[in-house]
C-alpha positions as CSV (number, residue, x, y, z in Angstrom):
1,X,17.2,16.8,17.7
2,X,17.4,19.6,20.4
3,X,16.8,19.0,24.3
4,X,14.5,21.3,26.1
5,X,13.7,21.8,30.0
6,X,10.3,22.3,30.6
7,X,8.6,23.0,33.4
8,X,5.3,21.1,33.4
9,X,1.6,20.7,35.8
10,X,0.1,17.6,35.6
11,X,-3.8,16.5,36.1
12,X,-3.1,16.1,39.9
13,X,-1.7,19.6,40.1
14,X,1.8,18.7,40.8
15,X,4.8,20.6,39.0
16,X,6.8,18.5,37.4
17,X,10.6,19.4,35.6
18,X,12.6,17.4,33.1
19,X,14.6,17.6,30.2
20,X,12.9,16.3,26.6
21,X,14.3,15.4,23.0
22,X,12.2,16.5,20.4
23,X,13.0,18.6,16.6
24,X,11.6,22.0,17.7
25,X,10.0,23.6,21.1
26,X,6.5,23.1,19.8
27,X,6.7,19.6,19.5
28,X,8.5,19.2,22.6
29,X,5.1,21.6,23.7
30,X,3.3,18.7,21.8
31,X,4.7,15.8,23.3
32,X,4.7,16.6,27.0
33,X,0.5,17.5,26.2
34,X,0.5,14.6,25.1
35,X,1.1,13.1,28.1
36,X,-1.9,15.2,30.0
37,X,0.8,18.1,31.0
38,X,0.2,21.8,31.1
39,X,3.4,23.3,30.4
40,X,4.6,26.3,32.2
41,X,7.8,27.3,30.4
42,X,10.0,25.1,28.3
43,X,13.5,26.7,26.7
44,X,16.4,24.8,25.4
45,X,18.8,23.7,27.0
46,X,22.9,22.8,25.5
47,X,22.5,19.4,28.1
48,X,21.7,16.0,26.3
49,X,19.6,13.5,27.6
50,X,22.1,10.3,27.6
51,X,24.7,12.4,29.8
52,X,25.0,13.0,33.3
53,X,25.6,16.2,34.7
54,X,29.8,16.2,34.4
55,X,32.2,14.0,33.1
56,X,33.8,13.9,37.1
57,X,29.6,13.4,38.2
58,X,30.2,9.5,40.4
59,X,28.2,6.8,39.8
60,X,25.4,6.2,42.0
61,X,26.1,3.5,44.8
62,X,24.8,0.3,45.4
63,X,22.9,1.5,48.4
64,X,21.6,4.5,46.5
65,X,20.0,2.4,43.5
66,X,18.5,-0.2,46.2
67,X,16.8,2.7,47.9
68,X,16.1,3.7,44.2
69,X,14.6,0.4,42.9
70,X,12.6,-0.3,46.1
71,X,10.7,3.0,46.0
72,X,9.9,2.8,42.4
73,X,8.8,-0.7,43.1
74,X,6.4,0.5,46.1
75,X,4.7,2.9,43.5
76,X,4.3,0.8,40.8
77,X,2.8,-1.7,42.8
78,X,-0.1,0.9,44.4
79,X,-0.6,0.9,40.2
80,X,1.2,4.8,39.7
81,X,2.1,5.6,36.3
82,X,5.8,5.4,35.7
83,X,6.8,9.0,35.0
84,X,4.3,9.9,38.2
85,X,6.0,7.6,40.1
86,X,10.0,8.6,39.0
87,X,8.4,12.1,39.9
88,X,7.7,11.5,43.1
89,X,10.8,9.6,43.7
90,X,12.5,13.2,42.6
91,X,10.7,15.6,44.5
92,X,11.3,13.5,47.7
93,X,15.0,12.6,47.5
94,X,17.9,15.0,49.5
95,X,20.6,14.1,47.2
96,X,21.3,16.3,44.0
97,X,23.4,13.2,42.1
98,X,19.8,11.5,42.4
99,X,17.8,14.2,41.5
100,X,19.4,14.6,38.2
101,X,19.5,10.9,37.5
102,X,15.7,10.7,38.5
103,X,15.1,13.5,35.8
104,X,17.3,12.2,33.1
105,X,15.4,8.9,33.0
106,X,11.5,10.1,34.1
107,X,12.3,12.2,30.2
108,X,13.4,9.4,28.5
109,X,10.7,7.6,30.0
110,X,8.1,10.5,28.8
111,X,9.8,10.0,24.8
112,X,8.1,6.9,25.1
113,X,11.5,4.7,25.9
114,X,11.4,1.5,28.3
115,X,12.3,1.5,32.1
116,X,15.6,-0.5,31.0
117,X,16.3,1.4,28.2
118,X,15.8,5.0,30.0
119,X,18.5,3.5,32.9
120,X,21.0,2.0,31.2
121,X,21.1,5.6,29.0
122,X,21.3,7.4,32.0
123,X,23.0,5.9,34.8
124,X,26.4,4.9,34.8
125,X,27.7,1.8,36.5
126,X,24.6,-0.6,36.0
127,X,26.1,-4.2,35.8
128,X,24.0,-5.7,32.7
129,X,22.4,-8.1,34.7
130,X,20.4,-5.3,36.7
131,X,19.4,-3.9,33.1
132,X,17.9,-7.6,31.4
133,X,16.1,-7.9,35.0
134,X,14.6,-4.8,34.6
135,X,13.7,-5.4,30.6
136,X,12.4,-9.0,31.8
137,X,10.2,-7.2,34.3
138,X,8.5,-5.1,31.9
139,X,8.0,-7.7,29.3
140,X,6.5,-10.0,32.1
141,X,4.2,-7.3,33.2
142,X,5.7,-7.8,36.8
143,X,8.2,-5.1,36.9
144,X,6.7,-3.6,40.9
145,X,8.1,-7.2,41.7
146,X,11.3,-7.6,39.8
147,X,12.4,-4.1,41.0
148,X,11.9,-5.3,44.7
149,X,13.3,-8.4,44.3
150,X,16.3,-6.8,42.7
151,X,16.3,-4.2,45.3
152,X,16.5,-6.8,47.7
153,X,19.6,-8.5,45.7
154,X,21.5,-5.7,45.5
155,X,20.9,-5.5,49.2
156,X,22.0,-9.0,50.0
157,X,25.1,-8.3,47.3
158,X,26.7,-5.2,49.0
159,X,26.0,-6.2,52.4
160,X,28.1,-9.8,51.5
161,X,30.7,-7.9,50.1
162,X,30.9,-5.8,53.2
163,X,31.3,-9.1,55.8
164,X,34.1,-10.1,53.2
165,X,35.7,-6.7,53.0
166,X,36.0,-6.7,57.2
167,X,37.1,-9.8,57.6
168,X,39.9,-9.2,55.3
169,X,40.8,-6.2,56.6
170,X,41.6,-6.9,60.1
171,X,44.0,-9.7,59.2
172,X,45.8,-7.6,57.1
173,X,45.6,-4.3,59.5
174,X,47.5,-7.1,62.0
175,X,49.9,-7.8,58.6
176,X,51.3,-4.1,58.6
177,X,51.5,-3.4,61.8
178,X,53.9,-6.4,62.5
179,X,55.8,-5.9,59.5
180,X,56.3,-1.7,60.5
181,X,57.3,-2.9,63.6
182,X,60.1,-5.4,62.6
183,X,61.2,-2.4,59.9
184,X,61.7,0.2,62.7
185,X,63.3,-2.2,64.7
186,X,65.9,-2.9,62.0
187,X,66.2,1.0,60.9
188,X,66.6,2.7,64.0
189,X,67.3,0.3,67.0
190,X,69.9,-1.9,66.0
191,X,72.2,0.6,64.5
192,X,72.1,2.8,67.4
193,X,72.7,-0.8,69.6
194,X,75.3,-1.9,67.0
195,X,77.6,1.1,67.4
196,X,78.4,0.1,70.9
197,X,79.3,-3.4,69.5
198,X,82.2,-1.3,67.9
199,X,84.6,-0.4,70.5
200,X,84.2,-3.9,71.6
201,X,87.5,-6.5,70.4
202,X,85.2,-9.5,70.5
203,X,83.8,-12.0,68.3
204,X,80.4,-11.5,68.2
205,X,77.4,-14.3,67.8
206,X,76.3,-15.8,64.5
207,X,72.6,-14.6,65.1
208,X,74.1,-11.2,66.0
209,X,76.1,-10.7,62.5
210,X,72.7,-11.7,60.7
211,X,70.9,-8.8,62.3
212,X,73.5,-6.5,61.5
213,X,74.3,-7.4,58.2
214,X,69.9,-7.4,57.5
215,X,70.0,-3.6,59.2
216,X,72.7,-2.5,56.7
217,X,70.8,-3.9,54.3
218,X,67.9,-2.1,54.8
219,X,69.8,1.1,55.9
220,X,72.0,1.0,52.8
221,X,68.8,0.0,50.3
222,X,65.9,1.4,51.5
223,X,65.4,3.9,49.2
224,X,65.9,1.4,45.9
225,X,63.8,-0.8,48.1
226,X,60.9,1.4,48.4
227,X,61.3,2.7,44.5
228,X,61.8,-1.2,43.5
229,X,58.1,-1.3,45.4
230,X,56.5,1.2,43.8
231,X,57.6,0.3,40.0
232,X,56.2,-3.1,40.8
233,X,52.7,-2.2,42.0
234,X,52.3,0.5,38.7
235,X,54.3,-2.8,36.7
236,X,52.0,-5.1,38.0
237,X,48.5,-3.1,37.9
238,X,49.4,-2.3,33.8
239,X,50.3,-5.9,32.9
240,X,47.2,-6.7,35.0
241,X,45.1,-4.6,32.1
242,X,45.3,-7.5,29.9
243,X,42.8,-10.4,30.3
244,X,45.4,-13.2,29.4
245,X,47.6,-12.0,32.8
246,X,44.4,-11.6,34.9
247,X,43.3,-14.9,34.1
248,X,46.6,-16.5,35.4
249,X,47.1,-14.4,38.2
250,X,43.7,-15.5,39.2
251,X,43.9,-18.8,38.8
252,X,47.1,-19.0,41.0
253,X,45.5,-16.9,43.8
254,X,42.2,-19.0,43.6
255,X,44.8,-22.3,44.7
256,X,46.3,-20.2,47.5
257,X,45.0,-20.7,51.1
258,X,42.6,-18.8,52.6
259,X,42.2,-15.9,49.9
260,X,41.7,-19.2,47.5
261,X,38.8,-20.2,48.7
262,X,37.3,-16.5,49.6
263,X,37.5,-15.6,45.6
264,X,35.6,-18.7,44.2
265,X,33.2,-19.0,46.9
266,X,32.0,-15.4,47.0
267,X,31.8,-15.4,43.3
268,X,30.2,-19.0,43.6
269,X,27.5,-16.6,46.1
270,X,27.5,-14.2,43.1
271,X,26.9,-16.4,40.4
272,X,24.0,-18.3,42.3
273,X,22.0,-15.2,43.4
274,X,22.2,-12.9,40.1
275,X,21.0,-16.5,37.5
276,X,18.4,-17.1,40.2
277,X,17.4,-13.4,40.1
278,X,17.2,-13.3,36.1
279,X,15.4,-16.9,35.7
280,X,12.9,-15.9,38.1
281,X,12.2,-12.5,36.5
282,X,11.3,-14.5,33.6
283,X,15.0,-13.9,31.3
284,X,15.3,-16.2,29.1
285,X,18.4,-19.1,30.2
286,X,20.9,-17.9,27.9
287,X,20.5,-14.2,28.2
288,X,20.2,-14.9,32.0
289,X,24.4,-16.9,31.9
290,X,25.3,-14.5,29.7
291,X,24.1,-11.1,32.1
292,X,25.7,-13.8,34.9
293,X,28.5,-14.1,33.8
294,X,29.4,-10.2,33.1
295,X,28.4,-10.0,36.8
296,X,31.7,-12.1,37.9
297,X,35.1,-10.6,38.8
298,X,36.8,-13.9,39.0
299,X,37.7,-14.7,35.3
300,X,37.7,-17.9,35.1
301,X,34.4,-18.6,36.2
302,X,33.1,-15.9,34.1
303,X,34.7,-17.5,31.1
304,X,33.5,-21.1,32.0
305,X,29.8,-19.9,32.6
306,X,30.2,-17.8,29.7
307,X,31.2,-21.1,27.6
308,X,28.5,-23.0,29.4
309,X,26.1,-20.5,27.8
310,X,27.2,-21.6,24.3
311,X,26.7,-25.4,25.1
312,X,23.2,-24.9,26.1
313,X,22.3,-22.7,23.0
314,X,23.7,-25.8,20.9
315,X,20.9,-27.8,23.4
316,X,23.1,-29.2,26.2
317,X,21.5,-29.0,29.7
318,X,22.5,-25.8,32.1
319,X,23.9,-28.3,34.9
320,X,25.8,-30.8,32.1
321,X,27.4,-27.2,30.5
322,X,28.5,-25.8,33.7
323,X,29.8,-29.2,35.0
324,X,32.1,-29.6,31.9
325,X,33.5,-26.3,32.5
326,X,34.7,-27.2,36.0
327,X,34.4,-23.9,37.2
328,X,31.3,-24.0,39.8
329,X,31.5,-25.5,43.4
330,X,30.5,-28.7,43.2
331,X,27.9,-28.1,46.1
332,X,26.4,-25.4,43.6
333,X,26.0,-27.5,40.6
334,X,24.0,-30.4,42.7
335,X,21.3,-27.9,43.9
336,X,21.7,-26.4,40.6
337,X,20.8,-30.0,38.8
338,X,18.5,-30.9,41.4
339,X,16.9,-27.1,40.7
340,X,16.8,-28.0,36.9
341,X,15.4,-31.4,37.2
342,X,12.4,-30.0,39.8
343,X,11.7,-27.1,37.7
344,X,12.8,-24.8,40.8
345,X,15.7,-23.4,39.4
346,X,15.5,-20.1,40.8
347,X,14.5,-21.5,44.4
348,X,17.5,-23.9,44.8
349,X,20.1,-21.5,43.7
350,X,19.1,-19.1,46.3
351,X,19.7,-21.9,48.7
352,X,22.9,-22.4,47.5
353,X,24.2,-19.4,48.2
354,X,22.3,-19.2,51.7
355,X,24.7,-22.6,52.1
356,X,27.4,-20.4,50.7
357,X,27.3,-17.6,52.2
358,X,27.0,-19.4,55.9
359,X,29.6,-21.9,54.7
360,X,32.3,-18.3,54.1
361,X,31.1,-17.1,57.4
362,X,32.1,-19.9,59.7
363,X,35.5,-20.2,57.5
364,X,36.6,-16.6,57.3
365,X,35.9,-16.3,61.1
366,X,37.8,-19.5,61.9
367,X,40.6,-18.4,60.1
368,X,40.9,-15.1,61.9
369,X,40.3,-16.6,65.3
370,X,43.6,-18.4,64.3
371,X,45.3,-16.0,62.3
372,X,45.5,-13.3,65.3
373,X,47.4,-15.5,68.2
374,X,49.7,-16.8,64.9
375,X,50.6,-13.5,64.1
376,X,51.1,-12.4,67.6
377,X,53.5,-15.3,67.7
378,X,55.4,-14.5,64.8
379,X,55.7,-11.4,65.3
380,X,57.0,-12.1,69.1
381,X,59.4,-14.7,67.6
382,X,61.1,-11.8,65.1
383,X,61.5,-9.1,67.9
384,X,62.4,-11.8,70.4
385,X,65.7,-12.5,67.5
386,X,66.6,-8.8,67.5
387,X,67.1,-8.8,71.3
388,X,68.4,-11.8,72.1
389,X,71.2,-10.5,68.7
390,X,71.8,-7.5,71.1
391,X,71.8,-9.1,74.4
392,X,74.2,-12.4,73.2
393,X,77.1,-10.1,72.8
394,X,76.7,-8.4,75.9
395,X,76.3,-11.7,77.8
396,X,79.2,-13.0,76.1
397,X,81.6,-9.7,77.6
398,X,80.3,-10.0,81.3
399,X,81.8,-13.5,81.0
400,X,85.3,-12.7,79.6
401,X,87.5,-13.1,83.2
402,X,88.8,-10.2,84.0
């Protein structure tokens, strides 16, 4: 099969370009007639339709394919053909990266393949979950309405993340700060304090002694220090590669204050949003925990719901699975059963990660309300050390009679 670019008029005299698959340039001519287009010119072209423009070409982002799914939506719904309505998408976006992406699935749209099929040829970095809610939405006949509601997801999704991501951040910002701060001190202040300690013939404090010794430490070591550092974070991200050492690592951070808490409850948020977003695009239950479960970064959960999946296919209820599994809030699996036992399913898990998501908030905000003056304090208490280490001795001479 060759791929040709064509350059095409449809019945509304709009000019429309694309790439197409076909055995020879008159059935490509065929094909795109077919579909009530007068071509203009069609040559081939050495570009194939499953690849994006380069190999370093970026996946589109999350606020990209929103935009994306929400438009395409808006057409479909005012009852535009899909190809027509990809086309129009194209000829109005500003960014290149789009443009091509548009093109790449409006022609395998126009070979006659599916929505779902055309996207998840065609655009790289589509969890699976956004492809079965896309395939659901076809085979429903409701896809205007899936693709808003999972523009809207991916909406709610990113902008989540992005609470989660700042809240994080500052604490962290305060972290490094504190910790250069104490590391100057050490490198450069109390050596150049220290060598005035040296003329003295005096015993010097306890407290003193440990501030020295600690700035000779790093003085001496900072170099195998700083290598020792970097081995670890390449040691640690390559051991990390493997699923059995992400799934321990994870479990021991999910039992750790604070962060603990943040893991499994945002992927708690995750978990309810994207099974009520595929049950209520009509996927059926076990395709909908599988696509769930792929949309998960914490492992264990993903491997519990993923096992959860299997008891249901052998006929156990969703809410008795998960339960067993011992990997959902517990919150989540009571609006989960009482979903299941209403026949609301969708509706409750969306309120559960409302409750979630409001629950996170109030926490992660308490926590850096109390974080900030705690690390003020500490860091007060270490500086406060390294000058009452300098000062002691020099107390200690003004009191030596004369």
């Amino acid at each position: 099969m060759s791929i040709f670019e064509y350059k095409a008029i449809d019945a509304n005299g709009k000019e429309n370009k694309g790439l197409i698959e076909s055995d020879s340039q008159k059935t490509a001519r065929n094909l795109l007639q077919s579909q009530n287009l007068t071509v203009v010119e069609i040559i081939q072209s050495t570009q194939r339709i499953n690849q994006t423009k380069s190999w370093i070409q970026a996946p589109l982002n999350k606020t990209d394919i929103s935009l994306f799914m929400r438009q395409l939506a808006s057409l479909i719904q005012a009852a535009m053909p899909i190809d027509e309505a990809l086309n129009t998408i194209e000829n109005h976006s500003n960014k290149s990266d789009i443009k091509k992406s548009i093109q790449l699935i409006r022609s395998s749209v126009i070979e006659g393949k599916s929505l779902a099929a055309s996207l998840q040829i065609n655009t790289k970095g589509l969890p699976p979950y956004f492809i079965a809610t896309v395939e659901a939405g076809e085979r429903s006949a409701k896809l205007g309405y899936v693709l808003e509601n999972l523009a809207d997801e991916i909406q709610q999704q990113e902008s989540f993340k992005k609470k989660i991501s700042t809240a994080l951040i500052y604490p962290l910002l305060i972290s490094i700060v504190a910790l250069t701060v104490v590391i100057a001190l050490l490198l450069f202040v109390v050596p150049q304090i220290v060598s005035v300690f040296d003329s003295m013939n005096q015993a010097l404090p306890p407290l003193t002694i440990i501030i020295i010794e600690l700035s000779n430490f790093l003085s001496t070591y900072i170099e195998l220090i700083l290598i020792s550092l970097v081995v670890l974070v390449f040691g640690f991200k390559i051991a990390y590669k493997q699923k059995s050492i992400q799934v321990k690592i994870q479990k021991i951070m999910a039992i750790m204050p604070v962060i603990g808490k943040v893991i499994v409850s945002s992927n708690a948020v995750r978990f309810s949003r994207t099974l009520a977003l595929l049950h209520s695009s009509g996927t059926p239950i076990l395709t909908a925990l599988n696509n769930t479960a792929e949309s998960l970064d914490y492992l264990p959960m993903k491997i519990g719901v993923l096992n959860a999946a299997e008891k249901v296919r052998a006929g156990s209820s969703i809410f008795k699975a998960l339960e067993s599994q011992n990997v959902i809030p517990p919150m989540t699996l009571y609006m989960l059963a009482s979903g299941e036992k209403s026949a609301q399913l969708s509706e409750m898990l969306n309120k559960a990660a409302d409750i979630q998501e409001t629950e996170l908030d109030i926490y992660t905000a308490k926590v850096i309300s109390l974080f900030e003056p705690l690390m003020i304090l500490f860091m007060g208490t270490i500086v406060l050390l390294i000058v009452l280490a300098i000062l002691l001795p020099i107390f200690e001479l003004n009191q030596i009679p004369l």
